[in-house]
DRENDO-1510 file (C-alpha; in Angstrom, 1 decimal, always signed):
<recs>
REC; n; res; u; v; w
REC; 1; UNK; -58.3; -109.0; -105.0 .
REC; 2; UNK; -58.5; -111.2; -102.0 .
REC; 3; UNK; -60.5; -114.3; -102.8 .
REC; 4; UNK; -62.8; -116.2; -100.6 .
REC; 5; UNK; -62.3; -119.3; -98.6 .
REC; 6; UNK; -62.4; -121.6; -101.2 .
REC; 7; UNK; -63.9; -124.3; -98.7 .
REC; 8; UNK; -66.9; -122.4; -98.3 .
REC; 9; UNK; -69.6; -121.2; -100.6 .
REC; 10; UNK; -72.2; -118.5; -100.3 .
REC; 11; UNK; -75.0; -119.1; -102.8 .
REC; 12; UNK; -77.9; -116.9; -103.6 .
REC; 13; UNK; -80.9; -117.5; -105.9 .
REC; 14; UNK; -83.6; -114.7; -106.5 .
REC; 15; UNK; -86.0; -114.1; -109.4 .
REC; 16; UNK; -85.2; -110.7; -110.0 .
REC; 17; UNK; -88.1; -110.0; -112.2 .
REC; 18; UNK; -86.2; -108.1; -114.6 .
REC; 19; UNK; -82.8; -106.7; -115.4 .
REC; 20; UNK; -83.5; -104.2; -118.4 .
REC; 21; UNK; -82.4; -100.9; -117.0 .
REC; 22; UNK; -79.4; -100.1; -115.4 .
REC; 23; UNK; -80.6; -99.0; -112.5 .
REC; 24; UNK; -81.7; -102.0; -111.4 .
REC; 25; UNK; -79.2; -103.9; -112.7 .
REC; 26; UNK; -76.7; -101.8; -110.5 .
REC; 27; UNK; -79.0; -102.2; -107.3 .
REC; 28; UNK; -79.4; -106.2; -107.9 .
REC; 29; UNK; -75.4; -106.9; -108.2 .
REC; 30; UNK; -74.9; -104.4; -105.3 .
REC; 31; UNK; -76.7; -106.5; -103.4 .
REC; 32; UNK; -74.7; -109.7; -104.2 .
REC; 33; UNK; -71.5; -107.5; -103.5 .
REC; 34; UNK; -72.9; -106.2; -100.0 .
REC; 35; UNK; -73.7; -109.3; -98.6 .
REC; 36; UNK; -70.6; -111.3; -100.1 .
REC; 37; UNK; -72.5; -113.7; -102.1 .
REC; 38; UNK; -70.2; -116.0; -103.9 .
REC; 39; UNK; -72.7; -117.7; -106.6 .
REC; 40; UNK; -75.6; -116.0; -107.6 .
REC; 41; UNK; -78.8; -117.9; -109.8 .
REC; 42; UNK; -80.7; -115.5; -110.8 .
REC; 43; UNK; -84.1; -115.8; -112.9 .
REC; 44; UNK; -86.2; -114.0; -115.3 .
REC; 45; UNK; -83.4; -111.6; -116.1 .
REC; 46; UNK; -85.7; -110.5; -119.6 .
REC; 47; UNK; -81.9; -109.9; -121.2 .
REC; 48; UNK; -80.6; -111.4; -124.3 .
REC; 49; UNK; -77.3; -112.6; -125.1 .
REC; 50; UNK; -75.5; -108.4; -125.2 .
REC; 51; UNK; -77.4; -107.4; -122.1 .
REC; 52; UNK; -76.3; -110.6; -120.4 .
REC; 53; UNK; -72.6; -110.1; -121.2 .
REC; 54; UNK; -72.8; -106.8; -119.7 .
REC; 55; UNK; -72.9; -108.7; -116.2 .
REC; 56; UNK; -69.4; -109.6; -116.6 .
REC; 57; UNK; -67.9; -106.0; -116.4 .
REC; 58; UNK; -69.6; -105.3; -113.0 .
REC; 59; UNK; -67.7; -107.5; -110.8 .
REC; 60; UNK; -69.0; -111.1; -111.8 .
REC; 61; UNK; -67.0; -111.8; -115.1 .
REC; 62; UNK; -67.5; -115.4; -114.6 .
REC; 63; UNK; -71.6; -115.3; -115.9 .
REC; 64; UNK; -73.3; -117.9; -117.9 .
REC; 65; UNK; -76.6; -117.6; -118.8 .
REC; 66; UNK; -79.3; -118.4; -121.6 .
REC; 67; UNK; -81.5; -116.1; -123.1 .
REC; 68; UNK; -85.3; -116.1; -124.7 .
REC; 69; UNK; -85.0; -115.3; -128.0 .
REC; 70; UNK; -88.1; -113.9; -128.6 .
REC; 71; UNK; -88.7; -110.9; -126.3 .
REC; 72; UNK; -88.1; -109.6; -122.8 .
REC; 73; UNK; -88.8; -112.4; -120.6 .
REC; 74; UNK; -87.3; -115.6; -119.2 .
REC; 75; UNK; -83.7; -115.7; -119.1 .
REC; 76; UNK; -81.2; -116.8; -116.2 .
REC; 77; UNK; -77.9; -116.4; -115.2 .
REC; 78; UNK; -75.3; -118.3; -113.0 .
REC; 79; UNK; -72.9; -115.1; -111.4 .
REC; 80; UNK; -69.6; -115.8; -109.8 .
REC; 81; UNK; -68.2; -113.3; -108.0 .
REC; 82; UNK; -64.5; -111.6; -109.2 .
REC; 83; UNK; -63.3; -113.5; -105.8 .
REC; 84; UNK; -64.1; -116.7; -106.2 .
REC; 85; UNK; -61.6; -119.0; -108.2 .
REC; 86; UNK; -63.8; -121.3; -110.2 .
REC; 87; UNK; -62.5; -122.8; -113.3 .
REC; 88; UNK; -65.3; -124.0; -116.2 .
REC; 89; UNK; -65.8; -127.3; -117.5 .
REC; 90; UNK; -69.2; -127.4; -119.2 .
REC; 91; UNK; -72.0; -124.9; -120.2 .
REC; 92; UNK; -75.1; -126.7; -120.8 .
REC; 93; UNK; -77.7; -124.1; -122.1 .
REC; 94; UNK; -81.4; -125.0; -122.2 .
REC; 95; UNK; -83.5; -123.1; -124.8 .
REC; 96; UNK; -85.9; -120.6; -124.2 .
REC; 97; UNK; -83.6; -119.1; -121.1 .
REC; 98; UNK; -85.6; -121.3; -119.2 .
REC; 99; UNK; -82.2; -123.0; -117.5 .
REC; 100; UNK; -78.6; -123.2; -118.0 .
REC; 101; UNK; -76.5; -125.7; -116.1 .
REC; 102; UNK; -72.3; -125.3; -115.4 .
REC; 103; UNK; -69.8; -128.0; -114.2 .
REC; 104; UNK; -66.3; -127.0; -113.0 .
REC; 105; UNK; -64.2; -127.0; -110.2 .
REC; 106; UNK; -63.1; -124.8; -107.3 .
REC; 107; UNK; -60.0; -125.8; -105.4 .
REC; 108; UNK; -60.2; -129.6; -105.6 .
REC; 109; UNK; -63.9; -129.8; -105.6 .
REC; 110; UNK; -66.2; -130.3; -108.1 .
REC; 111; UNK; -69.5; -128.6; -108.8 .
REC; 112; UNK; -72.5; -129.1; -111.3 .
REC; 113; UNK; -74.6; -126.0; -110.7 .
REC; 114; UNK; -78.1; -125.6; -112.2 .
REC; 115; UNK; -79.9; -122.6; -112.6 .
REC; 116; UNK; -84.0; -123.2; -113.6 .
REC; 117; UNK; -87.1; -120.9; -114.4 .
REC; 118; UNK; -89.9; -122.8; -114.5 .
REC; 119; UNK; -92.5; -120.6; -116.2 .
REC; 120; UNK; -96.0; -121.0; -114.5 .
REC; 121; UNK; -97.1; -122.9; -118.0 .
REC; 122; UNK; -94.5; -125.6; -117.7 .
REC; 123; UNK; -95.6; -129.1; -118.2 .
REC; 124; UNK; -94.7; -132.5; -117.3 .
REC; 125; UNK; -92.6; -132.3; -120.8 .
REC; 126; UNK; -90.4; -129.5; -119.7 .
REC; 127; UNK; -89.5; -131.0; -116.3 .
REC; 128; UNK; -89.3; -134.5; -117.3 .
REC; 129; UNK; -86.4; -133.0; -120.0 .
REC; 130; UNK; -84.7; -131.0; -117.3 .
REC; 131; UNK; -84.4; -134.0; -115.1 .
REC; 132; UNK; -83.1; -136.0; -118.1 .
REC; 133; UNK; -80.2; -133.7; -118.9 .
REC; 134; UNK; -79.0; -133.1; -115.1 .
REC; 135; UNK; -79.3; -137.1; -114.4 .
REC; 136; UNK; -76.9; -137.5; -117.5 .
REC; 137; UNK; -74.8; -134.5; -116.6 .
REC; 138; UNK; -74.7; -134.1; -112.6 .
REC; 139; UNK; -70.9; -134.6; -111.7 .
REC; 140; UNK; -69.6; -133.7; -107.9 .
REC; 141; UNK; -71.8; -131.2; -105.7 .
REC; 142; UNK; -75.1; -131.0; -107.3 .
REC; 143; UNK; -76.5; -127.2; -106.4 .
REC; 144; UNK; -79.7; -127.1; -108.0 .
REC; 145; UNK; -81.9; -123.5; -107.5 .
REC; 146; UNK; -84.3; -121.4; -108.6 .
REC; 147; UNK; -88.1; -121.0; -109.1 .
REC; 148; UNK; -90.0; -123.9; -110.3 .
REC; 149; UNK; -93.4; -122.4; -109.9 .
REC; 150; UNK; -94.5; -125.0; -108.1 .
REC; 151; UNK; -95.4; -125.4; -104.4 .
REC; 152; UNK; -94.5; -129.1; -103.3 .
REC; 153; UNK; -96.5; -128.8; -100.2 .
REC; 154; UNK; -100.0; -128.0; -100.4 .
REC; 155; UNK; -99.9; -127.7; -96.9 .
REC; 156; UNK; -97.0; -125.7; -96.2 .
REC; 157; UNK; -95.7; -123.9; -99.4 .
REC; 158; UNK; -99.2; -122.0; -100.2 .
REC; 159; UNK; -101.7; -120.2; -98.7 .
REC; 160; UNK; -104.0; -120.9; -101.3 .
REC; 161; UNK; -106.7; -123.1; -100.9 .
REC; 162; UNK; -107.2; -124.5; -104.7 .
REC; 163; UNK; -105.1; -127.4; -106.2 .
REC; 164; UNK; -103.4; -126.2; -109.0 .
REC; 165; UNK; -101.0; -128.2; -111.6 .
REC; 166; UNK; -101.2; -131.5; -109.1 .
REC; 167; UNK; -99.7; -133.7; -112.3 .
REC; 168; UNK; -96.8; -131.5; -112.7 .
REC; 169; UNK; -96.5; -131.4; -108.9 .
REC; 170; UNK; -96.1; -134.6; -108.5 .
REC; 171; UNK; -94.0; -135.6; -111.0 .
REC; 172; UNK; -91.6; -133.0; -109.9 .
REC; 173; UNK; -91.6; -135.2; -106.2 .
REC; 174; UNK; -91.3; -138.0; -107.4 .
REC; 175; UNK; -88.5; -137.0; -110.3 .
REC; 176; UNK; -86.3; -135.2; -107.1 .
REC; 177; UNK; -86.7; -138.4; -105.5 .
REC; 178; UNK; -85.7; -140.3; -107.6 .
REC; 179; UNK; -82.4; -138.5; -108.5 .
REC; 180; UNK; -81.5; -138.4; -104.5 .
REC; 181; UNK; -82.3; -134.8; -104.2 .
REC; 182; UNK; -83.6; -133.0; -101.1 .
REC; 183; UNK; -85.4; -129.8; -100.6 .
REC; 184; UNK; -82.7; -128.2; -98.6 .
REC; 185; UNK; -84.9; -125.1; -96.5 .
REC; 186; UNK; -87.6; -127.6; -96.0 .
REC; 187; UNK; -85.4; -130.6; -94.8 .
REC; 188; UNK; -83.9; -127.8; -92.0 .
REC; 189; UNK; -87.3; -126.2; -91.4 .
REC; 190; UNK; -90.1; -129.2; -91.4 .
REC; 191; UNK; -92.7; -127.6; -90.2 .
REC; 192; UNK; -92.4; -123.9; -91.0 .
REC; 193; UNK; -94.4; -121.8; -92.9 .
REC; 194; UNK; -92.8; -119.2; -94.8 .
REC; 195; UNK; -92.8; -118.4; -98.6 .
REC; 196; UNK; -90.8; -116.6; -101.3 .
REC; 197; UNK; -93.7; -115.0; -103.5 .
REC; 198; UNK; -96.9; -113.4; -102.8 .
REC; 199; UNK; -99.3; -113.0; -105.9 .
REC; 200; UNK; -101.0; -109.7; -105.7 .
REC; 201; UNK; -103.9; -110.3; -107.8 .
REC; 202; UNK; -104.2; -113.8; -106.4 .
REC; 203; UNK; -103.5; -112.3; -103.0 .
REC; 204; UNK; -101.7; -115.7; -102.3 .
REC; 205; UNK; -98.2; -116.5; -100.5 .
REC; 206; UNK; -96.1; -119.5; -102.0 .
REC; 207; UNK; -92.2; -121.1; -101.7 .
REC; 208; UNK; -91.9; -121.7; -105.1 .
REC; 209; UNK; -88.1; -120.8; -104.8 .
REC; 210; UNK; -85.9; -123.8; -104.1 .
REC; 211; UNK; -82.2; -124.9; -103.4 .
REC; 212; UNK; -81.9; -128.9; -104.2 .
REC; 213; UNK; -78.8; -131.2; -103.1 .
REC; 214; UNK; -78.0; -134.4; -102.9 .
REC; 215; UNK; -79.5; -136.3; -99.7 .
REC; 216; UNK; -75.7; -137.4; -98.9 .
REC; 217; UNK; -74.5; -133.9; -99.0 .
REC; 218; UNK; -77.0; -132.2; -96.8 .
REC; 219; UNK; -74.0; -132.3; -94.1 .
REC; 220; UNK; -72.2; -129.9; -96.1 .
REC; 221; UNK; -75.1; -127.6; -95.5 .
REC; 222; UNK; -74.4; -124.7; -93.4 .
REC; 223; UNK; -77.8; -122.7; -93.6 .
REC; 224; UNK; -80.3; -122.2; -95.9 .
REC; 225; UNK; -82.7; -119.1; -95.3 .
REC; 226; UNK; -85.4; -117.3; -96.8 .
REC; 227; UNK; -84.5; -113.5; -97.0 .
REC; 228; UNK; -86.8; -110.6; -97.4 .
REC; 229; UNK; -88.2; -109.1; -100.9 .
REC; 230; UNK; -86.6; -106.1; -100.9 .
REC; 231; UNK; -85.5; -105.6; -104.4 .
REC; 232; UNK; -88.0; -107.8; -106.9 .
REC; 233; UNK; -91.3; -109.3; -105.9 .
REC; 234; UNK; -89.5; -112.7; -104.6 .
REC; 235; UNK; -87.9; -113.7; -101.8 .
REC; 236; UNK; -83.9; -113.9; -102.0 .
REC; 237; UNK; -82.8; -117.2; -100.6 .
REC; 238; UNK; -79.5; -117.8; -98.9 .
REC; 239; UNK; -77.5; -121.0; -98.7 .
REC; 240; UNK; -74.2; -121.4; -97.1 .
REC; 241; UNK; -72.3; -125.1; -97.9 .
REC; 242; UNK; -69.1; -126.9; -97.6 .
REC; 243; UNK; -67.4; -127.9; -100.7 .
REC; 244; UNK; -64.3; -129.0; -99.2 .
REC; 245; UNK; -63.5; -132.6; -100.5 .
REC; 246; UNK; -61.7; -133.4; -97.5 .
REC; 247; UNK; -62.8; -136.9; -96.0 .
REC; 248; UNK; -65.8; -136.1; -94.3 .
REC; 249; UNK; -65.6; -135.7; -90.5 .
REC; 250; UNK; -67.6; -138.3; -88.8 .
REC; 251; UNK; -67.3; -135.5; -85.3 .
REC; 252; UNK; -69.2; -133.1; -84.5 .
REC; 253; UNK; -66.7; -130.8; -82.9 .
REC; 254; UNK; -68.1; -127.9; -80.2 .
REC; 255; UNK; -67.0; -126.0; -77.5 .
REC; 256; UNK; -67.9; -128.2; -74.6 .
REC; 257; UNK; -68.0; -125.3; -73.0 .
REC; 258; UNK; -71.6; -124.5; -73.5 .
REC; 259; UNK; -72.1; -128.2; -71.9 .
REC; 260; UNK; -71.0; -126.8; -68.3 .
REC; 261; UNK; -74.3; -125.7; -67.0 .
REC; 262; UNK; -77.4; -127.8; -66.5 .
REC; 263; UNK; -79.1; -125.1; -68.0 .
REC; 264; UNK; -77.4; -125.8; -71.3 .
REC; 265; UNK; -77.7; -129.3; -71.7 .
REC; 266; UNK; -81.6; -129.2; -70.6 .
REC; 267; UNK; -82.2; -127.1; -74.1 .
REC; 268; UNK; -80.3; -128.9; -75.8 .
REC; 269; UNK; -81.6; -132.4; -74.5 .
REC; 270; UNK; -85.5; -130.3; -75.5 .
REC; 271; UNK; -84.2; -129.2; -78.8 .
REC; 272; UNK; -83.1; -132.7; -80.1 .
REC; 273; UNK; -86.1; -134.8; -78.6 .
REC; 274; UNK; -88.7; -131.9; -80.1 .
REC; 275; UNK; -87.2; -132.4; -83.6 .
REC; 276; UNK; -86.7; -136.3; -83.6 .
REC; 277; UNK; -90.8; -136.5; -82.4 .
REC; 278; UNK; -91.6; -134.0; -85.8 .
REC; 279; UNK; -89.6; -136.0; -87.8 .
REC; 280; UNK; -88.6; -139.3; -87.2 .
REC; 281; UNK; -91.9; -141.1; -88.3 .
REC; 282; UNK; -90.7; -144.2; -90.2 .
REC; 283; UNK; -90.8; -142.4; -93.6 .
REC; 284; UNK; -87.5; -140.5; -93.3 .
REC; 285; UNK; -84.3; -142.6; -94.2 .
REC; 286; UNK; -81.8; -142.2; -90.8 .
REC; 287; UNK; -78.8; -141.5; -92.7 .
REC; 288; UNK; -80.8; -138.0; -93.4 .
REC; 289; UNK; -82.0; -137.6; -90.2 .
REC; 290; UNK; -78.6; -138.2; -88.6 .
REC; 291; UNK; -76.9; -135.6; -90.4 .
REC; 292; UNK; -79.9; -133.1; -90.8 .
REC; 293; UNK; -80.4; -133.5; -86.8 .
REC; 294; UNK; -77.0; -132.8; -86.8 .
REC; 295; UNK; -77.0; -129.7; -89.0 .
REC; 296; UNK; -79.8; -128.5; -87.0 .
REC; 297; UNK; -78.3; -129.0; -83.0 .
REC; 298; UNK; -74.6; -127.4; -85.0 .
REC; 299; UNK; -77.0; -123.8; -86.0 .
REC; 300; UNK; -78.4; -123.8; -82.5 .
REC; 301; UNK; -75.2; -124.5; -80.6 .
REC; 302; UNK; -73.4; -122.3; -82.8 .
REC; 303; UNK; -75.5; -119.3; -82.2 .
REC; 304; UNK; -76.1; -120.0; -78.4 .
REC; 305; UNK; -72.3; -120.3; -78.1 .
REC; 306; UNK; -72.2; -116.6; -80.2 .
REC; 307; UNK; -74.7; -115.4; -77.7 .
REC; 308; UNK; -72.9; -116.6; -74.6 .
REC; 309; UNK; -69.9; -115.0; -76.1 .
REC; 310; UNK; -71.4; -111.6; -76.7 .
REC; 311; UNK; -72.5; -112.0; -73.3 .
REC; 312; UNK; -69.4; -112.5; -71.9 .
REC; 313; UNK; -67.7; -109.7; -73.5 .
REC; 314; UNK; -70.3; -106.9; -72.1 .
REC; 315; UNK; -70.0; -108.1; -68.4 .
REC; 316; UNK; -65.9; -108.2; -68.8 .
REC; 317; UNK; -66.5; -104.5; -70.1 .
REC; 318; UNK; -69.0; -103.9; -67.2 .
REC; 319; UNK; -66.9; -105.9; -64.5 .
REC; 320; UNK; -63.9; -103.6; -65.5 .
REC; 321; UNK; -66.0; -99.9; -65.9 .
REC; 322; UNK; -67.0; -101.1; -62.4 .
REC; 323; UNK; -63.6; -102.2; -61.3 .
REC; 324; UNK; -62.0; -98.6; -62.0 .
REC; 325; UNK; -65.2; -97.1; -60.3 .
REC; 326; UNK; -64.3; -98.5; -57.1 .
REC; 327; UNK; -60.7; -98.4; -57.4 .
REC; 328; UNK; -60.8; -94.7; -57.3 .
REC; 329; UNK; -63.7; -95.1; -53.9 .
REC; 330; UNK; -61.2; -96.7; -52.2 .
REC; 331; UNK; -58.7; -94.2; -52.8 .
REC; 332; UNK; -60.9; -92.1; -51.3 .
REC; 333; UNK; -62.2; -94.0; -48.5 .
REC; 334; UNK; -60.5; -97.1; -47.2 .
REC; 335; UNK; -63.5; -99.5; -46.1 .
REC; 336; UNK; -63.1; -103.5; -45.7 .
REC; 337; UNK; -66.5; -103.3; -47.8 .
REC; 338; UNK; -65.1; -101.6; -50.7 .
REC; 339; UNK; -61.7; -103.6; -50.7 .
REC; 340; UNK; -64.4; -107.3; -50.4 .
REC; 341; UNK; -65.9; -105.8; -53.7 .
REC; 342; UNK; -62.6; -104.9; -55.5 .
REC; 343; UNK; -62.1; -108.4; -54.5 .
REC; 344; UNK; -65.2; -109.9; -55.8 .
REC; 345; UNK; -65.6; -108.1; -58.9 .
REC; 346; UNK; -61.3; -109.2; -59.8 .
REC; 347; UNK; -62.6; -112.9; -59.0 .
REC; 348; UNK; -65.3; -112.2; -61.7 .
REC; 349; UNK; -62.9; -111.1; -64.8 .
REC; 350; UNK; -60.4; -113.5; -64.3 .
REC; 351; UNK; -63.3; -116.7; -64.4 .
REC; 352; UNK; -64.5; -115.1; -67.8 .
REC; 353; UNK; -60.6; -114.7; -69.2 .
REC; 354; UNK; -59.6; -118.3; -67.6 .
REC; 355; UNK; -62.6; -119.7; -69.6 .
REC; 356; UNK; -61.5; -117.5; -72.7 .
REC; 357; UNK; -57.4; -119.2; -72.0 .
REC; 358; UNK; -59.3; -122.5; -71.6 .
REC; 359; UNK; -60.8; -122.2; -75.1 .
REC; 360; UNK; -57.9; -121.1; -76.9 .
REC; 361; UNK; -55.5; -123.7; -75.8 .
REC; 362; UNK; -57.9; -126.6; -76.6 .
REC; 363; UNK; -57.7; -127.9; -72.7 .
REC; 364; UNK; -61.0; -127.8; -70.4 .
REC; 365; UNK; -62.8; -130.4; -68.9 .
REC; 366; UNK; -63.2; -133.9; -69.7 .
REC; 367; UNK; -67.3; -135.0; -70.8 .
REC; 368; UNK; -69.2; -137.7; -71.6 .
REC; 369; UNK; -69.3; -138.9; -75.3 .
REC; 370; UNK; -72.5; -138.8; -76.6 .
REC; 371; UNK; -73.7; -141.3; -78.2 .
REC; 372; UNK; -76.3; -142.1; -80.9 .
REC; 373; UNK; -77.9; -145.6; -80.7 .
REC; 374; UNK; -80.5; -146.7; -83.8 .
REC; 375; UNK; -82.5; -150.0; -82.9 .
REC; 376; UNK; -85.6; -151.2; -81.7 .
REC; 377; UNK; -86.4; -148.7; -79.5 .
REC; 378; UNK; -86.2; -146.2; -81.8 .
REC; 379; UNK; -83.2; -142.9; -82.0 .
REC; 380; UNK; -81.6; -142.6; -78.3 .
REC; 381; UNK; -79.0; -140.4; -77.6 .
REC; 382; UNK; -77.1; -140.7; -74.3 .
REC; 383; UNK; -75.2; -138.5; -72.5 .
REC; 384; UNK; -73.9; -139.9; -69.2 .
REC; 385; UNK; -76.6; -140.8; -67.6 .
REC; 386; UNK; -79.0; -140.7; -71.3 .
REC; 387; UNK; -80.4; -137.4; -72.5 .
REC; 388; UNK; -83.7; -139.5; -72.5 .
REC; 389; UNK; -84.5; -139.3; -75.8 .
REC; 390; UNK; -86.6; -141.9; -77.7 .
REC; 391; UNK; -88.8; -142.2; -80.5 .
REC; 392; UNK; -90.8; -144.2; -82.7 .
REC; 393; UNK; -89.5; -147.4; -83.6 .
REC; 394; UNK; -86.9; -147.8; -86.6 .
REC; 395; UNK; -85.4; -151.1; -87.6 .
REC; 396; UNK; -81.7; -151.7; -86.3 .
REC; 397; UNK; -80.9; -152.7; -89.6 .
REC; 398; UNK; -79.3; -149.2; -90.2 .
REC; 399; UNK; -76.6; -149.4; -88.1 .
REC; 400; UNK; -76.1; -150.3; -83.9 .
REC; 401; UNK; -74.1; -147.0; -83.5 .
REC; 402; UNK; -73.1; -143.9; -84.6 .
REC; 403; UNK; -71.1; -141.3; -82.6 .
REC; 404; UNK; -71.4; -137.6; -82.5 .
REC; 405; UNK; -68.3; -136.6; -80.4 .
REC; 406; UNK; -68.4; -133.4; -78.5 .
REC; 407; UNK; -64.3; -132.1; -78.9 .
REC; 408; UNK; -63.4; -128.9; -77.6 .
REC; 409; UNK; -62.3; -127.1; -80.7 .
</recs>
């Protein structure tokens, strides 16, 4: 079986709202197969311990999970896929199958991953206990998922217009403060509304769902998404990380390509000043600006480059249909006009495979190195001339430079 990079790690948390027949038990894991999740929390699984071990013969026979003893409800697992090597250290199982927690190591990294089902009912008690254990426990990479049941932004996370469970709600801000931990979707989506549970009888949307690291790990994030409800009444939810423990890069490597139009550098120069003005009010600490900015620009460049690629590839198919089209013209008439297009249209495919030989040998053109400046005047990053981006004020006690490097790769 081949196993996945073990650098990389697709994670998947859902509130499957019941495994008990095998039907859905077989469309839930096929799921998790088809879209190559790695590391799956799921909650409210309603199985106790015989059901739960039954997970383990249907491709994820690495599964830890805690079960509620007294009837079809609660219950969560932590599923690692047949491909991924991760070795077990720990299985902390909280009672009730209301969270289990497992530490152990992957390659050379390790990993504290905690799986929680908040039931609506939880109080201050409950929380206040799981916060205990995983400050005592928490070892490596933190992943913490699941659904808590609460929304931590009235404004954002819930379309409802009453205040419910404020105490508990705010304990559980000020408790993931206070252990370092960031709410990963919202830290890469500030301002966006979207939700991972509508309540038919309430007819009320919330993001009650989360995936929680550690502030100085949010540069490991590659994206965190909200997914459809397509196979329980929540929202799946998607994060892709880093786990490699190699000395963290302090580059931000691209292809500089995407840097050789004005057009280019204009969105991106738009893109990081819109997202500095949202969020750089004084409240957030730079170092997770910096890298969450960073995360942020590295998603948009990433699938503008993957654009300008596809791109690429259908006018080199186009430029060569068209190519062979007047090829056999000019077989049959021999006109200077036909000859200046075969002409033209060559030129055209060789630019788009010189860039593509550019690419691959590392080589191109040699730009300005951006960089990022933190004093008085607020976050500036220049480019050459100075992308002209400045914001409100932040004390240049955090550092007088940081670079962001722009390498071919």
């Amino acid at each position: 079986v081949a196993l996945f990079n073990s650098n990389n790690l697709s994670i998947a948390s859902l509130n499957v709202n019941g495994l008990t027949t095998p039907k859905k038990r077989g469309i839930i894991l096929q799921k998790l197969r088809k879209e190559n999740i790695q590391l799956a929390l799921l909650q409210e699984t309603h199985l106790n311990d015989q059901e739960h071990e039954k997970l383990k013969k249907l491709g994820f026979r690495n599964t830890y999970y805690s079960s509620y003893k007294q009837g079809r409800k609660r219950g969560v697992a932590i599923l690692f896929s047949n491909k991924t090597n991760f070795e077990t250290d720990k299985v902390i199982k909280g009672k009730d199958g209301q969270y289990i927690i497992v530490k152990g190591r992957m390659g050379d990294a390790v990993l504290t991953i905690v799986n929680v089902y908040a039931p609506p009912e939880s109080d201050k008690q409950f929380f206040k206990s799981l916060f205990n254990v995983i400050a005592v426990e928490a070892e490596g990479i933190l992943i913490r998922g699941g659904d808590f049941n609460v929304a931590l932004n009235f404004g954002l996370d819930t379309t409802s217009v009453h205040k419910h469970k404020k105490t508990v709600t705010k304990f559980v801000k000020i408790s993931i403060e206070e252990l370092g931990l960031i709410d990963v979707w919202r830290i890469l989506n500030p301002h966006k509304k979207d939700y991972t549970h509508y309540s038919a009888s309430h007819k009320v949307h919330s993001r009650i769902d989360y995936f929680f690291i550690s502030k100085s790990d949010i540069g490991r994030v590659e994206e965190c998404k909200i997914e459809g409800a397509d196979v329980s009444d929540h929202n799946i939810l998607h994060m892709k990380i880093n786990i490699s423990n190699r000395k963290k890069q302090t580059t931000w490597r691209l292809n500089v390509g995407i840097l050789n139009t004005e057009a280019n550098i204009k969105d991106i120069k738009t893109d990081i000043k819109q997202y500095l003005e949202e969020n750089d009010n004084g409240a957030v600490d730079p170092t997770v600006l910096l890298d969450t900015i960073k995360a942020v620009m590295r998603g948009k460049v990433i699938a503008k480059t993957t654009w300008l690629r596809k791109n690429r590839n259908k006018m080199y198919e186009e430029y060569s249909k068209k190519l062979k089209e007047l090829e056999q013209q000019f077989i049959k008439r021999n006109t200077t006009e036909i000859y200046q297009q075969i002409q033209n249209i060559k030129k055209q495919i060789n630019h788009i495979l010189e860039e593509e030989i550019e690419k691959s040998l590392g080589g191109g053109c040699s730009l300005p190195v951006p960089v990022w400046r933190w004093g008085d005047s607020g976050c500036r990053c220049c480019c050459g001339g100075g992308l002209g981006v400045g914001v409100a004020g932040r004390s240049s006690s955090f550092f007088s430079h940081s670079t962001i490097h722009f390498r071919r790769t």
